[in-house]
N, C-alpha and C positions, 0 to 999 in steps of 0.2 A: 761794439763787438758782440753781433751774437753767439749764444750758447745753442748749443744742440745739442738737446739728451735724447739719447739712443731709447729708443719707444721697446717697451719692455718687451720680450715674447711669451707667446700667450701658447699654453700646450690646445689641441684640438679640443678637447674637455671643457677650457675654461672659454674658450671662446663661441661653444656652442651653448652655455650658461650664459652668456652676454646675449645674444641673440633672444633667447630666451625672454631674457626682462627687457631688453627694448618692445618685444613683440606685448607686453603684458602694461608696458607704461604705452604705449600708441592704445591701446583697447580703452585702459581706462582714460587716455582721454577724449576719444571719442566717444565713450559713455558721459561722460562728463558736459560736452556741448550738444550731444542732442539732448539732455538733461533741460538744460537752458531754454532751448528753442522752443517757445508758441506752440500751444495744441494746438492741431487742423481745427479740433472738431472736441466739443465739452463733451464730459462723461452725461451718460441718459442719468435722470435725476426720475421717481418712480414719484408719485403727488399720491401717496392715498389718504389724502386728509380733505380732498374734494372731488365732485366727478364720479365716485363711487356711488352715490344711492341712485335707486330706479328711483327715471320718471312717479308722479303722484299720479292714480290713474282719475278718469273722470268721476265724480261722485263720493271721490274718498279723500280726508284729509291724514296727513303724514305728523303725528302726533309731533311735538316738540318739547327742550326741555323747559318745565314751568306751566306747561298745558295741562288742568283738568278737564274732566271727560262734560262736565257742567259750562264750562268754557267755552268749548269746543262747540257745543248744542247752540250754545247762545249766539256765536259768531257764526252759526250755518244758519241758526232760523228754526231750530228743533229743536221738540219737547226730550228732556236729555232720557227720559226713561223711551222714547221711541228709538233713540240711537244707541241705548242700552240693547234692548232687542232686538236689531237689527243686525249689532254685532256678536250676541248671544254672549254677551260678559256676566257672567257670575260675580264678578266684584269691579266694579269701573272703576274702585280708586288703583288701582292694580293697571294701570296702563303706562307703557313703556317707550322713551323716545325712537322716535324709529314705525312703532305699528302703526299701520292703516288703518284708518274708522272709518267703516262709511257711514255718511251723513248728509243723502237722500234715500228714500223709502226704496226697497228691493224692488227687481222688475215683477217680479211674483206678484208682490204685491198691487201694483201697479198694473196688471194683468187683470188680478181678481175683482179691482173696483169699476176696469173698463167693460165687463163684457153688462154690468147692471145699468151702466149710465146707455148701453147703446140700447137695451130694451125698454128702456122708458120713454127714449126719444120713440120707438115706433109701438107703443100702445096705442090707445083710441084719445080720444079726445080731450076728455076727463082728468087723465092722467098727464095728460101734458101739461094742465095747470099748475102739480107738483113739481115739474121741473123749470117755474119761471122764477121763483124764488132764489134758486142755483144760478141763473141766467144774470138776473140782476143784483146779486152781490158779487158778481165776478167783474161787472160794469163800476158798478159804483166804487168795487176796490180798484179797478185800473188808474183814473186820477190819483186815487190815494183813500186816506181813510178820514175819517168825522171823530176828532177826539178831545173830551171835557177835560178840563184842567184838574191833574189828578190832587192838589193840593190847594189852599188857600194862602198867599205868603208873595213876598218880594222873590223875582228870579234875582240871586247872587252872583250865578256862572253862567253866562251863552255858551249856547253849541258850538263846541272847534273838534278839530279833528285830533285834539289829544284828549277834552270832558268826553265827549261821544252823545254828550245828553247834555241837557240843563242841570240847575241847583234849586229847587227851592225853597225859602229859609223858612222858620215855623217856631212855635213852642214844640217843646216834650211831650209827645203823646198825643197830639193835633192828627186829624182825621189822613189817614192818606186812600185814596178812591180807585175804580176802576175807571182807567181812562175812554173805555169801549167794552161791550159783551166780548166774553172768551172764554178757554179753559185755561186754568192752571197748570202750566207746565212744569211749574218749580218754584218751590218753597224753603227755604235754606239759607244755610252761609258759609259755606263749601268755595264761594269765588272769593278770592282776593280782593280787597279793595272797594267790595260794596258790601260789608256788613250782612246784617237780616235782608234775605231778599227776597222779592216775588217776581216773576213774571210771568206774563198773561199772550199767550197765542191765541190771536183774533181771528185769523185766518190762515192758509197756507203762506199769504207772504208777509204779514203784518203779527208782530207782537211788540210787545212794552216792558220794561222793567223798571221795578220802585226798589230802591235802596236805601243802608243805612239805616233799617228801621227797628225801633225798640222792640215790637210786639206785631206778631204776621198771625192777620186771624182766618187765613185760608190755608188749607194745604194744597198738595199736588193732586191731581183731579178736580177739583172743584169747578164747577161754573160758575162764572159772576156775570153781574148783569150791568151796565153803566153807571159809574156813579156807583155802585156798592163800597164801602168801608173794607178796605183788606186788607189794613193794617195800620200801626201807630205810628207815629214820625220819630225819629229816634237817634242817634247819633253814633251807632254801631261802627267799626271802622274807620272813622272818622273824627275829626276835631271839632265840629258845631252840629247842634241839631240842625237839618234838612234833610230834605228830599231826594235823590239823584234820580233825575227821571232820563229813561232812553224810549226811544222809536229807534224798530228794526226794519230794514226791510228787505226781504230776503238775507237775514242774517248780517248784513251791513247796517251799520249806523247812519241814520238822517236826523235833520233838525226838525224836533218836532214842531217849535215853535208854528210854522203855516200849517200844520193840523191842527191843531187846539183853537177851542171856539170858547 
């Protein structure tokens, strides 16, 4: 036996209050499943932590962090007081990750040396004998360069591409040499990791650097000649007395070992 209760009545009032919250319970659930549902398409995401810096332009390097201004010179192939003035720094240890160095010679400059080199080529005779000397070190530098062994001692470490140079061993205060005529670019110990150091620019694309050394008897400007004494062997930055010798070329590291005679 069913019961039937009589469905209560509802004044216009309450039933248009009913209407009311059905319309507001259907809203929120369709709020509710397109909630749910898959985005078409991910929110844009903004990357400024790459892709932001300009290009390096040609001829200048984009300093980094842990780079000195000594560094830099050495890894381009330049006397670091050339690339001091170049960039007109008042204080190089003041350089900031981020600034441009340049670290080839101005076109100015570069300007001012060609208009001499072209009237020499058209003087008379005489004078063209002064420009064979220019002619044939730019020969004899193209194979490479001619260089004496700047030390006496066991190499300890070959050239790889994490040394950059050799090792070689010695006593305390043992002779260290110039490996070729050059000037003096840098006298110091300013670089990380090689103690007392000298390096010696031989030419535009050839210099050498001796490390680690107790006592540096050259400074910066100086001329040496082959074979001159330019410092003592020494154990500076390092764990055993040696040597660390590098060949640059054009600022890159080679093994010197097939130049040394």
């Amino acid at each position: 036996m069913k019961i039937h209760y009589p469905l209560p009545k509802l004044s216009p009032s309450d039933l248009f209050k009913c209407c009311i919250l059905l319309a507001v319970v259907s809203s929120l659930a369709l709020v509710s499943g397109c909630s749910s549902a898959p985005r078409a398409k991910p929110a844009n995401v903004i990357d400024r932590t790459s892709g932001s810096a300009e290009p390096t332009p040609s001829g200048y390097y984009r300093v980094k962090k842990g780079d000195t201004l000594a560094r830099i010179a050495l890894d381009h192939g330049q006397a670091p007081r050339d690339v001091i003035a170049w960039n007109n720094l008042s204080n190089p240890n003041q350089i900031e990750v981020g600034d441009l160095i340049l670290v080839k010679a101005p076109t100015s400059i570069k300007a001012a040396i060609k208009p001499v080199s072209k009237t020499v080529e058209s003087t008379d005779a005489p004078k063209a004998d002064t420009s064979k000397p220019e002619v044939s070190k730019d020969v004899v530098a193209e194979p490479g360069i001619r260089l004496s062994w700047p030390a006496k001692g066991k190499v300890t470490d070959d050239y790889s591409d994490k040394t950059k140079g050799i090792d070689i061993a010695g006593k305390l205060g043992d002779s260290v040499n110039a490996a070729a005529d050059g000037k003096v670019v840098y006298a110091g110990n300013s670089l990380r990791g090689y103690g007392n150091l000298v390096i010696i620019k031989h030419n535009d694309t050839y210099l050498t650097a001796y490390a680690h050394n107790r006592n540096l008897l050259v400074k910066e400007g100086d001329t040496v000649k082959k074979g001159q004494k330019i410092a003592e062997m020494g154990d500076t930055d390092t764990n055993a007395v040696k040597l660390h010798f590098e060949l640059r070329v054009n600022g890159k590291p080679v093994n010197p070992a097939p130049y040394l005679q």
